[in-house]
N, C-alpha and C positions, 0 to 999 in steps of 0.2 A: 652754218645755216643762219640766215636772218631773216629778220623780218619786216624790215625796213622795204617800204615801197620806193623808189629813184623816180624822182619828178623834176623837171626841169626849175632852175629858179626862178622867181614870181617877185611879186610887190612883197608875199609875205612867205616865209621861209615854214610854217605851219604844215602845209600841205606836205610836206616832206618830210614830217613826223608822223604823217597814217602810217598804221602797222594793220598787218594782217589778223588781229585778234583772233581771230580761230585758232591760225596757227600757234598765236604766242598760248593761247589757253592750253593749247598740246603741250607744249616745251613747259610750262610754269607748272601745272599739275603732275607733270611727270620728274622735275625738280622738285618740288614739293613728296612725292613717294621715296624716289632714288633717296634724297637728303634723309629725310627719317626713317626707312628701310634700313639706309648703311647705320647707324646708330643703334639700331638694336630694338627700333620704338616703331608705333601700329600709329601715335597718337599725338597731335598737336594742341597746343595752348596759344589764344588770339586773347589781345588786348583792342575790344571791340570800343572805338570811340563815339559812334554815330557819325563819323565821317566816311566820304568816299573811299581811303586810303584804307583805310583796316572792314570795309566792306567788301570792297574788292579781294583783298584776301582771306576772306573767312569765305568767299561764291569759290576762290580757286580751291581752298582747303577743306571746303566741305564737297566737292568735286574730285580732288583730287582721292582724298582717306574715307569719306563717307560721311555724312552730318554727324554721327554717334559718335564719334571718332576725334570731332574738335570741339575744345571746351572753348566756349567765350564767355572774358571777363569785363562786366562793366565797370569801370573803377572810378566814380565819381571824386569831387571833391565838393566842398558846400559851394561853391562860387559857379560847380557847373550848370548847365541851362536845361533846362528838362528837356528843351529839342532834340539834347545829343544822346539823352537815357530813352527818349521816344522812338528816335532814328533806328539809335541801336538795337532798342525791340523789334524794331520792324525785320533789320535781317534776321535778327533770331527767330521769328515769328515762319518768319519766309523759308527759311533753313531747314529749321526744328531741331537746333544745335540745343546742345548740354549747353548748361549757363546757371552763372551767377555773379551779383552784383556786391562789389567789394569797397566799400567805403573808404576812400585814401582821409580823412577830414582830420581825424583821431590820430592818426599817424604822425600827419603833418604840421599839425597844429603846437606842438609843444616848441617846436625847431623854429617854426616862423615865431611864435610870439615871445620866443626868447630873444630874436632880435628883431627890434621895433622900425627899423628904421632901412630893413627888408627890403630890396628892389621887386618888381615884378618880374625879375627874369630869374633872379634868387628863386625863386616863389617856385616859380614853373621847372626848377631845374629838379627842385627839391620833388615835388608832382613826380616829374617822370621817373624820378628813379624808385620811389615808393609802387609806383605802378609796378616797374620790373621787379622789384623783391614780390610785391602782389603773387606775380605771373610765374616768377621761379619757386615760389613756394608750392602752389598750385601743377608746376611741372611736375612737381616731386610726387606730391601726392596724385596726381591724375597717371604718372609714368608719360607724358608727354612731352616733344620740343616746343620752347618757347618762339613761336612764328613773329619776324618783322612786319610789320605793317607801312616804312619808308619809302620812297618814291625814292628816285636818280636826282631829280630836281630839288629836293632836299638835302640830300647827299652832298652835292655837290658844292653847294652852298652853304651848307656848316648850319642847316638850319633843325638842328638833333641835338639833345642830351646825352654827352659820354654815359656809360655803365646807365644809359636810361630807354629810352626808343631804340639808340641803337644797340645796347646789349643784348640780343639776341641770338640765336643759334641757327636761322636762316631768314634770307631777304628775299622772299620769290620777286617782289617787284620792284629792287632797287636796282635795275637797269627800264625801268617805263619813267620816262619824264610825264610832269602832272598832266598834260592834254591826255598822253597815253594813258593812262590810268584812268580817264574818263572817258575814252573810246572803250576802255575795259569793260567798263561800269554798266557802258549801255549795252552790250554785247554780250553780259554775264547776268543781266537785269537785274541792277540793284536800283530799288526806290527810285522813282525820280527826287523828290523830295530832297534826298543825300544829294545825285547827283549835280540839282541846282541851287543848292545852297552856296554861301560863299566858305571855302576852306576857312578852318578856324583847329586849333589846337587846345579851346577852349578854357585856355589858361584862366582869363576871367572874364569878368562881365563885359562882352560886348567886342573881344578881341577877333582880331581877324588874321591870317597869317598874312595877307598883301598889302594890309594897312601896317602892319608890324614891319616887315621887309621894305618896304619904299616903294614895289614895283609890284606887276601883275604877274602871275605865274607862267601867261603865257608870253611875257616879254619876254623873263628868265630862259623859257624855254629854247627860244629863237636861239638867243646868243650861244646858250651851252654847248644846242646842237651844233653849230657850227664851231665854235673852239675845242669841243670836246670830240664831237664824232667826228668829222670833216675834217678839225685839226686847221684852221682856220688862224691867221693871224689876227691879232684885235685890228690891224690898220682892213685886214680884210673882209671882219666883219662890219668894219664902220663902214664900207665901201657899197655892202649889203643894204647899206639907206640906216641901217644902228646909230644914232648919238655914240659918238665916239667914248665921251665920260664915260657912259651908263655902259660900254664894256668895258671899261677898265674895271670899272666897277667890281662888275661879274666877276671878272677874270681874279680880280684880286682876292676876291670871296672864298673863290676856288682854291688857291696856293694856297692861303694865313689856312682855310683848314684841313689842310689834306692830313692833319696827324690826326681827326676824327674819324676818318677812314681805313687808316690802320691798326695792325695792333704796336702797343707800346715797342719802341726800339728798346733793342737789348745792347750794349757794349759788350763789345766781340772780346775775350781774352784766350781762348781755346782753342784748339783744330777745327772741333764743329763745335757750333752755336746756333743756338734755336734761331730761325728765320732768318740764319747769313746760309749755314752750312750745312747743316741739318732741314731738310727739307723732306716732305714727304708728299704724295699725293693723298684726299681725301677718300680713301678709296680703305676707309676702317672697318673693320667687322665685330659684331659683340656689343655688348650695351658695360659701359661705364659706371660707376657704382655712385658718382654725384651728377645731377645736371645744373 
């Protein structure tokens, strides 16, 4: 089944990223049950930021399980922007999700000012994975799955903290590249507010994630769809009217991270081996005694 609408090619390749949002809200809510059903669990855990991206997934997952049902955590840091702890109320507000706000400041603080000379991407890498211990602590105690909140166009681009955003135990939206997740947004009605702000991962004061990245999200998007879905060469995307550089670019983004996307390779010494030989489908029953 897809969702993808087939439009003829244009000046801009966008058009050909609508999706049927109703239908995907079908398929993603219903991923969203199935996924924590089979685990043994009623109940999911969001790392709510004030952004579009974990808005959209806290309208699917409180859709999906019931508002009572998903906890959202705000997890600030001192450098965050009240906009994104304002935002964030609002879906909670909208919702009438379980919540509480979980100071990362305390945590983080001892680790960055022992070294002084800290980059910002040190900083923020240290942030997102303090959020996920936040979120899996909070699993435990709520009996909930820790819910992704990543886009495709993230993903894809290696634009994620290993064991941090993306350590999680499901990604309902990590096949919507970011326009999609904004046709989501308007279709699931989250704030506008969220929806026209510019993406930010609110590392620090004043950051942006397209001023960070070089490009706009929905140039990124162009290219992807076409290398990734369509399966597109870069000489064919450049052909597309794309600055040839600026796919390579992409493309090259793509390859250096794809071991973000997996889980860690294991060296085979044995008959079966986990993830050569031993394979199984996700189709577990019973609830696990750690999450």
């Amino acid at each position: 089944m897809t969702v993808m609408k087939t439009e003829a090619p244009g000046e801009s390749v966008l058009p050909r990223l609508a999706i049927n949002t109703a239908l995907a809200t079908r398929i993603l809510t219903g991923f969203i049950r199935d996924s924590i059903s089979k685990a043994g669990m009623t109940r999911a855990v969001i790392g709510l930021s004030g952004g579009i991206d974990s808005a959209v997934s806290a309208y699917l997952a409180a859709q999906a399980l019931g508002r009572d049902n998903v906890l959202a955590l705000r997890m600030p840091y001192s450098s965050s922007s009240a906009e994104s702890l304002s935002d964030a109320e609002a879906v909670i507000e909208d919702l009438g999700l379980p919540h509480m706000t979980v100071s990362i400041s305390e945590m983080a603080d001892p680790l960055i000012e022992r070294f002084p000379d800290m980059s910002r991407l040190r900083k923020g890498n240290i942030m997102a994975r303090l959020r996920m211990i936040a979120l899996y602590d909070q699993s435990m105690a709520w009996a909930g799955l820790v819910m992704g909140t990543s886009n495709k166009t993230e993903f894809l681009l290696g634009y994620s903290t290993i064991y941090g955003d993306s350590g999680v135990a499901l990604h309902p939206i990590a096949d919507l590249y970011k326009c999609q997740v904004r046709q989501m947004a308007r279709h699931l009605g989250v704030p506008a507010s969220i929806i026209n702000k510019p993406p930010s991962a609110d590392l620090w004061v004043g950051q942006t994630d397209e001023e960070e990245l070089g490009f706009t999200y929905d140039e990124a998007d162009q290219v992807l769809f076409l290398l990734v879905d369509e399966r597109y060469t870069v000489d064919e995307v450049a052909d597309e009217g794309f600055d040839r550089d600026f796919v390579v670019k992409i493309w090259e983004r793509v390859k250096a991270n794809h071991y973000k996307r997996t889980m860690p390779n294991i060296a085979k010494l044995s008959k079966r081996s986990i993830g050569h030989d031993f394979l199984y489908l996700r189709d577990y029953t019973g609830r696990a005694g750690k999450v």
